[in-house]
C-alpha positions as CSV (number, residue, x, y, z in Angstrom):
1,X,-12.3,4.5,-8.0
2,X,-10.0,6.6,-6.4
3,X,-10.3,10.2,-6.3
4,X,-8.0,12.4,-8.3
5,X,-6.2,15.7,-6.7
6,X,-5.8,18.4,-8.2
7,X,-2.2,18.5,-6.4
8,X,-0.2,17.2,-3.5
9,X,-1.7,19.6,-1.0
10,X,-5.0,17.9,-1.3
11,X,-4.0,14.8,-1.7
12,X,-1.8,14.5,1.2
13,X,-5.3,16.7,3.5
14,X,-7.2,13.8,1.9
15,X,-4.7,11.5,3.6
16,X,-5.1,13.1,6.6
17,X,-8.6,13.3,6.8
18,X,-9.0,9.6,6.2
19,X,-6.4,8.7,8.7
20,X,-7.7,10.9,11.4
21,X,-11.2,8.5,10.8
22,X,-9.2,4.8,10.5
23,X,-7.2,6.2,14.0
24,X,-9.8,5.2,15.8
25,X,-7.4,5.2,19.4
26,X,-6.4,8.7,18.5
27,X,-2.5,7.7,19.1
28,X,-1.4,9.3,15.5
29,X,-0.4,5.5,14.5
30,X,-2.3,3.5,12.3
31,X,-2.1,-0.3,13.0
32,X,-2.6,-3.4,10.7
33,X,-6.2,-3.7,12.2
34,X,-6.8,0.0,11.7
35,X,-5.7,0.1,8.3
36,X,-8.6,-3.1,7.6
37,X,-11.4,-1.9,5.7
38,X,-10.6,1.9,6.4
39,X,-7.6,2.5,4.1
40,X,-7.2,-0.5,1.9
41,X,-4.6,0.5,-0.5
42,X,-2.5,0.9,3.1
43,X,-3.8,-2.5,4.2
44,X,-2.8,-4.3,1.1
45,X,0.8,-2.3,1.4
46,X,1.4,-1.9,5.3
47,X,4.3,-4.2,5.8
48,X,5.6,-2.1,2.5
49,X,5.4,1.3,4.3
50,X,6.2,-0.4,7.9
51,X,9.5,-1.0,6.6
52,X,11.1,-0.7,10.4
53,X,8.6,-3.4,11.2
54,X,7.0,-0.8,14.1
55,X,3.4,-2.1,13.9
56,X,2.0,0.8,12.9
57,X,2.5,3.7,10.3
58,X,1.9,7.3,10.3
59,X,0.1,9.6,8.4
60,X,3.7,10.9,7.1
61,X,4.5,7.5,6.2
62,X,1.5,7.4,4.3
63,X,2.0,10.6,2.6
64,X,5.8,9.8,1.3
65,X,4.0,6.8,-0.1
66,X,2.0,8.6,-2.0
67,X,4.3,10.6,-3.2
68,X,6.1,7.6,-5.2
């Protein structure tokens, strides 16, 4: 289950935290293969939030997801 925030500002640490774990280059980009097993719910939705077909998303990417 996911976990529930108490508002956006920890939600969108939560996000961080996680990415900062999944990036495990340390570029600030999260890749395809990244995303595998780390960060599901951005596996399952990357070509979604890649919309400019980059190959990678960032954490802000990530976090104006989550904000829909």
């Amino acid at each position: 289950m996911a976990p529930v925030f108490a508002n956006d500002a920890s939600r969108n640490k939560g996000i961080q935290e996680r990415f900062a774990i999944c990036d495990t280059n340390r570029d600030g980009k999260l890749t395809l293969d990244e995303a595998k097993g780390c960060m599901p719910r951005v596996y399952d939705h990357f070509t979604w939030i890649d919309s400019q077909g980059r190959g990678y998303v960032t954490v802000a990417q990530i976090q104006a997801m989550a904000d829909r």
